[in-house]
N, C-alpha and C positions, 0 to 999 in steps of 0.2 A: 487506576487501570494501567497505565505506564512504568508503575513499580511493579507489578506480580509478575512473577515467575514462572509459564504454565507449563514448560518443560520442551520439548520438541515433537519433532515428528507432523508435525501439524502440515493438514493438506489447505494450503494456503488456494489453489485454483478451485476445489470444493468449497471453499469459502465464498470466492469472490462469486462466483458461481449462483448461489444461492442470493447474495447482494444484487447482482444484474437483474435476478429474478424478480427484484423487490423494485427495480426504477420502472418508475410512473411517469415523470415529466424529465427527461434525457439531459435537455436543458437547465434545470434547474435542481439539479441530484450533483452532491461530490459524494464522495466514497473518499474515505482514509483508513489504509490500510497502515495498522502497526503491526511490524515484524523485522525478523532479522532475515528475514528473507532466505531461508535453509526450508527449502519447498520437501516436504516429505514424500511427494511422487514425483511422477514427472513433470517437468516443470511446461510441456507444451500446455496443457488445457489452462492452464493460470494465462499465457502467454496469449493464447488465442482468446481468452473472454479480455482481458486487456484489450485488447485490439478491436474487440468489437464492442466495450465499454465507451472508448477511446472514439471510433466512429461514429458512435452514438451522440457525442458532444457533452457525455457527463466527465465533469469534473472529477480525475482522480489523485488522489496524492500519496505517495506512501512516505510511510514515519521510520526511522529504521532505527533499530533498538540502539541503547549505549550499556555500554557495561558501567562497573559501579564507581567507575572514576569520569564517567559519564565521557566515555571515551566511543566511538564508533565501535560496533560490534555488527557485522552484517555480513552477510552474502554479495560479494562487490559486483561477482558476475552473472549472477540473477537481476540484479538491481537493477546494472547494466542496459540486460535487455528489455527490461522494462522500461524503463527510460525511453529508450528507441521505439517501443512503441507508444510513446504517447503519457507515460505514469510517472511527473517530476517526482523524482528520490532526494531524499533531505534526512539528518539527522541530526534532529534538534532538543533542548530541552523542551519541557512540556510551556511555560512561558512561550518563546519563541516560537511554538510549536503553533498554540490560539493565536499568534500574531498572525503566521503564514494563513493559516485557515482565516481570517477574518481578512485577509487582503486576498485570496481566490473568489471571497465571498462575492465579497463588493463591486 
């Protein structure tokens, strides 16, 4: 999953959108979102279900992509304000990636 390529454009807040839809137990739901954070609309409605993910008390984390020197490849200032509200941003290898996820687990 972490190696494909699926191009751009992609409307990350219709995503998450549809994931909010899906939590059942508020408490006990993470969401991790991989992207490079390049929102293909506007980036309020991602921002605003953030926020009320975030109040909900689900766990969210997003992954943010690396290019192929596995170097930071991302949206700094989307990530940003993600961040602020409530979505720790990290860009990690896939290794360290299960380690972060297994220690929000726990």
């Amino acid at each position: 999953l972490m190696t494909v390529q699926l191009g751009g454009g992609t409307n990350i807040g219709k995503a998450m959108r549809v994931a909010e839809g899906l939590v059942q137990q508020p408490q006990r739901t993470v969401i991790a979102l991989i992207s490079d954070f390049c929102e293909g609309a506007t980036p309020t409605p991602l921002l605003q279900t953030v926020s009320r993910l975030t109040e909900a008390r689900v766990k969210l984390l997003g992954l943010a992509a690396l290019d192929d020197q596995q170097e930071p490849a991302y949206d700094h200032d989307l990530a940003s304000r993600l961040v602020a509200r409530g979505m720790p941003i990290a860009a990690l290898t896939p290794q360290r990636f299960a380690e972060w996820l297994a220690e929000v687990i726990q």
